[in-house]
N, C-alpha and C positions, 0 to 999 in steps of 0.2 A: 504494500500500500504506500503510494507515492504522498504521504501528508504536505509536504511541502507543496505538493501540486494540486492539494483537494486545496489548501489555505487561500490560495492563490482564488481558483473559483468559488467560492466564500468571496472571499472580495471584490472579484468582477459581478455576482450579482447582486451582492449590497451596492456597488456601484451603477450599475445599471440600471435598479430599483429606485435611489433617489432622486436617479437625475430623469427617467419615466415619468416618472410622478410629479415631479417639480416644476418640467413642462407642461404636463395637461395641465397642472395646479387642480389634479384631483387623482384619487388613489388610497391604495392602502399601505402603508409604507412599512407598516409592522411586523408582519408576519417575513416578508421574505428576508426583511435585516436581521428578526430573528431567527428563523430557521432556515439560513443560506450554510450553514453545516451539511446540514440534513440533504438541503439539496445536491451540496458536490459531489457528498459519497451515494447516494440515489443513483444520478444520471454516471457519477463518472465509474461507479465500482460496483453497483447492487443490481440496476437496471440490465436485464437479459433485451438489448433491443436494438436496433440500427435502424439511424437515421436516414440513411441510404432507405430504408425500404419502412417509410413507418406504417405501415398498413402488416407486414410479415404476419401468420396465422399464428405464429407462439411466438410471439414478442409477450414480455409481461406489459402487465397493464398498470398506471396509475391515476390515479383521480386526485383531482387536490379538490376535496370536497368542503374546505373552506375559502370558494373561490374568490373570495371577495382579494386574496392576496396574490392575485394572478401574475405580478413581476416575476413572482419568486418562478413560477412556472414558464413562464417565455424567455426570461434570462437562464434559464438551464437548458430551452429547448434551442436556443441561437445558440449557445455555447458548447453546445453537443454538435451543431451539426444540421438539426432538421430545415431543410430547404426552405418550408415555408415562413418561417420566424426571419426575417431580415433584421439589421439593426435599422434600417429603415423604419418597418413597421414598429420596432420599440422607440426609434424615436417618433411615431406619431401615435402613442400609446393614448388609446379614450378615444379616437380619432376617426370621426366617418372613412370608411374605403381601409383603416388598418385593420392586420389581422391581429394583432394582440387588444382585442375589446375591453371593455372595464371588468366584463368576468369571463372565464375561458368559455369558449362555444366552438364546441361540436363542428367540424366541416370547415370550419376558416383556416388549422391550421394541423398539418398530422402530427402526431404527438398530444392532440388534445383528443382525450377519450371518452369525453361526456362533457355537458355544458352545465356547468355548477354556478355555485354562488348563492340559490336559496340554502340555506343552512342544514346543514342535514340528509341532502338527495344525494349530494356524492357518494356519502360513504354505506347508503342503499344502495345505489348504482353498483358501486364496486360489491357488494355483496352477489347483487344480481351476474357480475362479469366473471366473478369466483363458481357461484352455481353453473352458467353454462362451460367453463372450464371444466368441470366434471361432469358433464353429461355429454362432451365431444370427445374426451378421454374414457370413456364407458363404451360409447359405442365404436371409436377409431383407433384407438391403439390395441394392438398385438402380442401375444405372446413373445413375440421376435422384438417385436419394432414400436418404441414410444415416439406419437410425434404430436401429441397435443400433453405438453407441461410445461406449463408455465404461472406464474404466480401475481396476482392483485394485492397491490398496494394503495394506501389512502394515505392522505393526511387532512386529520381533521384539528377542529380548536375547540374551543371553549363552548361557543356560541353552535356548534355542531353538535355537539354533547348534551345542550339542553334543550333541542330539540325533538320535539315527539317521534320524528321518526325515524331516525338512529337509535332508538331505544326500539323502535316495535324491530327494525332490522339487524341491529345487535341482536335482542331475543332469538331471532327465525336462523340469524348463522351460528349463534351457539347452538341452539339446534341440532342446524343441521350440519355440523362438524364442517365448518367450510377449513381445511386445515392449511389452505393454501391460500387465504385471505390475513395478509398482514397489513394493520392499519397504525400509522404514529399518529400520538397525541401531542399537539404541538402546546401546553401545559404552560402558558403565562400569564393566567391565572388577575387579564384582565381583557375588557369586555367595553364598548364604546361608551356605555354610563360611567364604567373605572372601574374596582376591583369586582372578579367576580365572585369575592364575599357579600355584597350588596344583595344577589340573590342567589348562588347556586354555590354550597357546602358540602355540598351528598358527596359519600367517597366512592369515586366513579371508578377505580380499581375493585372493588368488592362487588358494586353493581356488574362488572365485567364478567369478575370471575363467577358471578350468581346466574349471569346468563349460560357459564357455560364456555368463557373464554381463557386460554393463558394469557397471564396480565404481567409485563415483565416492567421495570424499570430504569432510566439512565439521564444521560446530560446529552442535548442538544449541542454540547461543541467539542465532545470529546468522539474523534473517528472511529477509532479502535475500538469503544466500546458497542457504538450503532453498529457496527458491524459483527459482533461478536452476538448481541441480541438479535440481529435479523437470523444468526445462523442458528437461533436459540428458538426463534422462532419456524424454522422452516424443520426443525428437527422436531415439532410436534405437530402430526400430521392429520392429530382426529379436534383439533379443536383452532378456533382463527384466533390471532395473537393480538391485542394491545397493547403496544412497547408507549409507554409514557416517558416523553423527554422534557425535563424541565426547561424551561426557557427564557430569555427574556427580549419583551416585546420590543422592537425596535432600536436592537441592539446596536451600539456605535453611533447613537445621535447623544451625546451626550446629556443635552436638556432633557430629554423629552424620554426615552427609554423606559420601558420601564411604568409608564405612564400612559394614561388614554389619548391623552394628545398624538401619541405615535401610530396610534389604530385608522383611525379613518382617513385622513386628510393630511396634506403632504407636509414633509417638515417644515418648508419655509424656506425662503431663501437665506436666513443668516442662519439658522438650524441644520441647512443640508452643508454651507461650507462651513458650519462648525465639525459637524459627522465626517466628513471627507476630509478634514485636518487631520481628526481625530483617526481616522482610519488607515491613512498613509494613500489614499485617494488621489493620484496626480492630476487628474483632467478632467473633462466632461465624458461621459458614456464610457467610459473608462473598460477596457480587458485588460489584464494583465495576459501579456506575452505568455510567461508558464500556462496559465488555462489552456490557452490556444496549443501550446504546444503539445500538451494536456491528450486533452481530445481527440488531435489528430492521431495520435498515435492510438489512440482507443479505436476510431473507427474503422483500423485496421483489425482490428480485435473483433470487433463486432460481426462486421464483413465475412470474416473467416466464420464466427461461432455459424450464422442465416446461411452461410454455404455448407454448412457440415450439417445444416439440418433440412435443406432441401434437399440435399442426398439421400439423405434416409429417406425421406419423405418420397421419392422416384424409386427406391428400391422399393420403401413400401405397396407402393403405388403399381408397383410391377407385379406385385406377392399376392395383392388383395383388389384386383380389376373393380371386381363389384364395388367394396367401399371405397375404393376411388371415385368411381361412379356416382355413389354417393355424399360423397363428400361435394364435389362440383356443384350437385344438385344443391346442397344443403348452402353451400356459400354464393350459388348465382342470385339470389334473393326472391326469385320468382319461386309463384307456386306450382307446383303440377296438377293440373286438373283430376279431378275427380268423379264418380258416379255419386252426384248429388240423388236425395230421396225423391221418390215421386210423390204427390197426393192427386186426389182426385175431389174436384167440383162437391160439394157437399158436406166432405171430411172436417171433423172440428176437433181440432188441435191447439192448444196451446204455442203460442209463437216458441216460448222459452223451451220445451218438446221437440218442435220443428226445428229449433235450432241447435239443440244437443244429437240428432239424427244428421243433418247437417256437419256439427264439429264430429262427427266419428267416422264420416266419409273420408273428410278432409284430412283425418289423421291418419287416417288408413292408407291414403296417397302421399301425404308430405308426413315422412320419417321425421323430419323437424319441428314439427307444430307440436309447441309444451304449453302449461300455462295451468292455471287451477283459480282457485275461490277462496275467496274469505270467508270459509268455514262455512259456506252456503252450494255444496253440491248439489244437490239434489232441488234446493229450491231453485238453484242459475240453470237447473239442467246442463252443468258445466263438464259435466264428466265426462273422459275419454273411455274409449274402448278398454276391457281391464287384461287384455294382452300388451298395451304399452305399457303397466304394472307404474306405481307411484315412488318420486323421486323423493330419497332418504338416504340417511350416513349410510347405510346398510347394500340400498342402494342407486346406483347415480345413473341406473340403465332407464330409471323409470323419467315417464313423462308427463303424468299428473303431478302437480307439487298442493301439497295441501297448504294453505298459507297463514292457516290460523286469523283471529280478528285482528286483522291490520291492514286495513285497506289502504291506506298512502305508501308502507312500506310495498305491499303488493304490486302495485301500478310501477313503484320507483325501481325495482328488483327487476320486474319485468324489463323497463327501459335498460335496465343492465343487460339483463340478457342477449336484449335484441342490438346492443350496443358492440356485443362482443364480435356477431356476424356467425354465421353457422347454423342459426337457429330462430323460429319462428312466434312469438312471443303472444300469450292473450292473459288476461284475466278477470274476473265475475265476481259480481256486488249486485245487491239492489239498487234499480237507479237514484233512488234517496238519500244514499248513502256516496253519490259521482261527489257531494263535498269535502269527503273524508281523501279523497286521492285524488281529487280538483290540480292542487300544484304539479302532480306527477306527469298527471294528464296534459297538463299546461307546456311540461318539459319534453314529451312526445311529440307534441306540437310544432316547438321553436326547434327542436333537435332532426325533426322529417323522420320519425321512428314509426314503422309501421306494425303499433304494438296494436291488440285488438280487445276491445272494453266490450265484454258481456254484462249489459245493466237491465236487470228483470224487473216484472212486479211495474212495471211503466206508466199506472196510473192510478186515478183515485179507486179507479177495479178492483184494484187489491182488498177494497173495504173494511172488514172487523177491522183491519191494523190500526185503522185509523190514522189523520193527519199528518202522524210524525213518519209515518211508513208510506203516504199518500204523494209521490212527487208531483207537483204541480207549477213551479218555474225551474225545473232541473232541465230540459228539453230547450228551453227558449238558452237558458245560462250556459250550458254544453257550445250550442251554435255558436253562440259571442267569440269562442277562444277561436283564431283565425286558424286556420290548417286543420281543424277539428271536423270530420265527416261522420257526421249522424244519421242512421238509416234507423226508420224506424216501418218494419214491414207490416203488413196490414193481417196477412195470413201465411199458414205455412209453406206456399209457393213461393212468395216474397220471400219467407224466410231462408229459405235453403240458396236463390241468388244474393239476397245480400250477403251470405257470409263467402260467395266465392266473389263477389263486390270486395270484401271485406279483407281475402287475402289477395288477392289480382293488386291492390293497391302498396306502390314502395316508396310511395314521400311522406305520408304520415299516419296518426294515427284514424281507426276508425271505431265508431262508438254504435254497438246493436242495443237498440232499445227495442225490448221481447215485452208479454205480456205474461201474466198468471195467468188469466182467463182463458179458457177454449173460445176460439174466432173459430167462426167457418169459412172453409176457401171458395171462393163467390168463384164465377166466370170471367173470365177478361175480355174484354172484343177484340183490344189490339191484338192481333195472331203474332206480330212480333214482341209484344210486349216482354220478354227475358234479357232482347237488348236495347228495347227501349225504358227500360227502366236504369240502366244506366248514367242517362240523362238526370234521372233524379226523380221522374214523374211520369205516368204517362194514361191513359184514357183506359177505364175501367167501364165506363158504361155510355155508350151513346145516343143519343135523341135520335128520334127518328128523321128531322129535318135540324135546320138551323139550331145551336142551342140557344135558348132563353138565358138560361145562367149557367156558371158551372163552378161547379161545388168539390173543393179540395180536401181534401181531406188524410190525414196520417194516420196508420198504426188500425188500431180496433174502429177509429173511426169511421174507415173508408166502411165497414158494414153495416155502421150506423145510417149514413150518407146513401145507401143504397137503398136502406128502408124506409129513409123518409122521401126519397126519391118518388119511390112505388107510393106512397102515401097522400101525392101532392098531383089531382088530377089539371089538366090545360093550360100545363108548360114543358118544354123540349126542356130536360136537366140533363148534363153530363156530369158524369163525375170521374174528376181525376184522382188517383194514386198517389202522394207526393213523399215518398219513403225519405227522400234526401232533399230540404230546402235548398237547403245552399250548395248542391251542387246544380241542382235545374236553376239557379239565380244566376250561376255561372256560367249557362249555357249561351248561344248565338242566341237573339232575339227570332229568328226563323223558327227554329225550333220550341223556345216556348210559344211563341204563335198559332203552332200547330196544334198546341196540348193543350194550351188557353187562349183562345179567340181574341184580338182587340175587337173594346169597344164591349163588350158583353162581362156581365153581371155576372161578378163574382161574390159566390158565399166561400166563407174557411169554416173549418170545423176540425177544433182541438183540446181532446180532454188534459187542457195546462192555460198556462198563461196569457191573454192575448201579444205579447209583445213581439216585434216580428210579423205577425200576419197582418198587418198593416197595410203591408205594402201589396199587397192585392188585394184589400177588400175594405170596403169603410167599415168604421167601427160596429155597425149597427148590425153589419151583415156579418157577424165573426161570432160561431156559438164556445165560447172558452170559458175556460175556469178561473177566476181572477180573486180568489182566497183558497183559504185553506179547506179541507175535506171535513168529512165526518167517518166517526166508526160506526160501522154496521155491514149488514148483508149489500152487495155490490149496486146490485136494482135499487136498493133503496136508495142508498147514497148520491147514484145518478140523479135519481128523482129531487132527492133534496136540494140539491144543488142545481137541479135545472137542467141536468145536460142528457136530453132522452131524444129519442128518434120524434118524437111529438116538439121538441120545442126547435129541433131543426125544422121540421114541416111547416109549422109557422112562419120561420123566417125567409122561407121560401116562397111563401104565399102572401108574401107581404104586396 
């Protein structure tokens, strides 16, 4: 171990850190002055990875899941190597068009492995990137030939720790022995208000080890020892490690260290050339020469380890045809078509039913499709077929994961998963419950992950539960998050294309909103209607001549919309399908044209909120739910609240 040469980078990224930051005049200057140790021996000695190739299939992975300190992470990824990190884009750090953003994001730069920065999703993430690490290792390595090992790391803080969902995701990796998941606690013990005695005392070593984790200890400036605990760490294999390094925040600004001033906002300009005195800092943007020299001589190192393991991986590859085969398949990110179920005209099914028949087709054809439930199988109809058997310490072959109640952990695990590549990601809640993993959801979104949200029980249908189980602005609230596609099918026909809707798509996520209730599956006119519903929308029932009006309607409703239809004698009504708003909002005007007439009378009809359906219909013609439910029997409730095939026929007849 070259310490002279990790010291040296320790220095270039406290230097690069302050003077990043000092120009936007915004930033977090704390964390990477503190923990720029940590980073040299990381990238320059612990890290299995090459910048030459940062996409490589066993590269290990890290997340800096308190991203709000993203210097520390782009000054180790310019100084290692990675193409995309210029010092260009560090000096225009915060900077429209750079790729080093206020917090790391996914796709701008390789070497960034997840978009962090809300508190607490990275180091779920990295749990999730741990999990499908061993379930590619289960199914791809050989008696002969290992070629999926490699190991996830985190580094989280304070502010990561007191968040709720590094505790539901801590729980779920003690668990489930992720033994290959090591996370440092970057332990300085202050927090943007200032000490975080103020509010969080709990001893988060014991909480660890009560989850079920090795919890080891050390110093953040000492090389020899972080290296001696990561190998202390990778030497226990049934349990994920917490190495806690103490710290101190914004080390080498001499003011301000140590203090909350060095957390959020930059040191200042007489602060930073105090820091850069104090540090032996020559210049602006400052590398030390050793770093450089550093490095290069490692990615010689690296180079060689990605070559020695793409060999194996071609001899593998020669040994084992098929799962080459399948591996290809597993990492081209497309789905392979399936024998979706059939129903027939009459049939009355539960969408959530029709969708679990659906997911076991698909699983049956895509060997990669994992994912499970917040401890609601049977009510998500989530379940896979029980020959892909349930993933556990025991074993990592299976591909149900039972996720226990922790729905934001769930959602953010996933996003790991599907972050790592290889594997196909979903998971199921009741829709009532989309604001327990709302942020995850959110990070699906901005990250272009095409994780897949099973959200059941879709209305006030559900009844006895009553209101707090009754989603009724969960549908409109879902739409808002931008790259969020929400299909909500009418019946079991619907259901079984929107979930190959649902895997056909690889920019982001997509959200199946099913029913409790048995629908029955009506007739459709359009004879194309399996790809015209792709569009988003498309003609379920047509007038004999011109239509009068035409009546949209989602989910259970479109059978509502059918009945008051029949109900309402001398007017032409059509009624349209609209499974997905916002993707028929997205369409060519032509095409909605075709499926809603200009100039002609539109009613909406939707058991939730009016917001949104605005824009096709004035308010007066929109039959929606604009409060809360009631508990009782399902009919009833419709009734109470007004929303019955009788009170659409009305509106109709207006």
């Amino acid at each position: 171990m070259n310490i002279a040469a990790l010291e040296k980078i320790a220095l270039s990224v406290r230097a690069l850190s302050i003077d990043a930051i000092q120009k936007a005049n915004s930033g977090h200057p704390g964390l990477p002055l503190g923990a720029a140790e940590l980073g040299a021996i990381l990238y320059g000695e612990l890290l299995r990875h090459d910048p030459a190739d940062p996409h490589w299939p066993d590269r290990d992975r890290f997340v800096l899941s308190a991203g709000h300190g993203s210097m520390f992470l782009y000054s180790l990824l310019h100084l290692a190597g990675y193409p995309d990190m210029s010092l260009e884009d560090i000096k225009t750090f915060r900077q429209p068009g750079s790729r080093a953003a206020g917090h790391p994001e996914y796709g701008l730069a390789g070497g960034i492995e997840a978009t962090s920065g809300p508190l607490g999703q990275g180091v779920a993430m990295a749990t999730g990137l741990a999990v499908a690490e061993t379930m590619l290792a289960a199914r791809f390595n050989t008696a002969a030939r290992t070629i999926v090992d490699h190991y996830t790391y985190a580094l989280v803080g304070d502010g990561c720790l007191q968040e709720g969902v590094s505790a539901e995701a801590g729980s779920f990796a003690g668990h489930q022995g992720l033994g290959k998941l090591i996370v440092f606690y970057d332990s300085n013990r202050i927090t943007i208000d200032g000490s975080t005695d103020l509010a969080f005392t709990e001893d988060v070593a014991k909480r660890y080890e009560a989850y079920g984790w090795q919890v080891l200890r050390g110093s953040m400036y000492d090389f020899e020892e972080i290296s001696r605990l990561v190998s202390q760490a990778k030497g226990e294999a049934k349990k994920p490690s917490l190495i806690i390094l103490g710290s101190i925040i914004g080390k080498g600004a001499p003011n301000k260290q140590n203090t909350a001033g060095a957390h959020g906002a930059p040191l200042g300009a007489g602060e930073a050339a105090a820091a850069k005195q104090a540090l032996g800092i020559p210049g602006d943007f400052y590398i030390a020469p050793e770093a450089l020299d550093y490095f290069a001589a490692r990615r010689a190192v690296w180079k060689k380890n990605r070559e020695t393991w793409l060999a194996e991986f071609e001899a593998w590859s020669k040994e084992n045809p098929e799962k080459r085969k399948d591996w290809d398949a597993f990492h081209s990110g497309r789905a392979l078509p399936a024998a979706l179920p059939v129903f027939a005209v009459g049939d009355k099914v539960a969408t959530r039913n029709a969708g679990n028949r659906a997911l076991g087709a698909l699983a049956a054809a895509n060997g990669n499709l994992t994912g499970g439930s917040a401890d609601l199988t049977g009510p998500n109809g989530a379940a896979l077929p029980p020959d892909v058997g349930v993933y556990s310490a025991a074993d990592r072959a299976g591909r149900y994961i039972h996720f226990g109640i922790r729905e934001f952990a769930m959602a953010a695990v996933c996003n790991g998963i599907q972050l790592h590549g290889g594997l196909r990601a979903f998971c199921a809640t009741f829709l009532a419950f989309a604001d327990y993993l709302r942020p995850a959801l959110r990070l699906s979104a901005l990250m272009k992950q095409p994780v897949i949200y099973v959200l059941t029980h879709d209305s006030i249908f559900v009844g006895e539960d009553g209101p707090t189980h009754q989603p009724v602005e969960h549908l409109a609230s879902l739409r808002v998050i931008p790259n969020v596609r929400l299909l909500r099918p009418a019946d079991a026909e619907e259901t079984a294309e929107a979930w190959a809707m649902a895997m056909d798509r690889r920019d982001g996520p997509t959200v199946l909103a099913l029913s409790r209730q048995e629908l029955t599956v009506f007739p459709k006119e359009d004879p194309e209607w399996k790809n015209t519903i792709r569009t988003g929308a498309y003609i379920v029932k047509k007038p004999g001549g011109k239509p009068d009006l035409v009546i949209i309607a989602t989910g259970s409703e479109v059978g509502l919309a059918l009945e008051a239809a029949a109900m309402t004698a001398g007017k032409q009504v059509q009624v349209v399908s609209m499974p997905s708003r916002e993707l028929f909002e997205a369409q060519p005007a032509a095409i909605q044209e075709r499926i809603i007439p200009p100039g002609v009378r539109v009613i909406c009809c939707e058991a939730g909120v009016r917001s949104g359906w605005e824009r096709w219909a004035q308010p007066a013609d929109i039959l929606s739910i604009d409060r809360f439910g009631e508990s009782g029997p399902a009919g009833r409730v419709a009734e109470a609240l007004g929303f019955t095939a009788g009170a659409l026929a009305a509106i109709i007849s207006r």
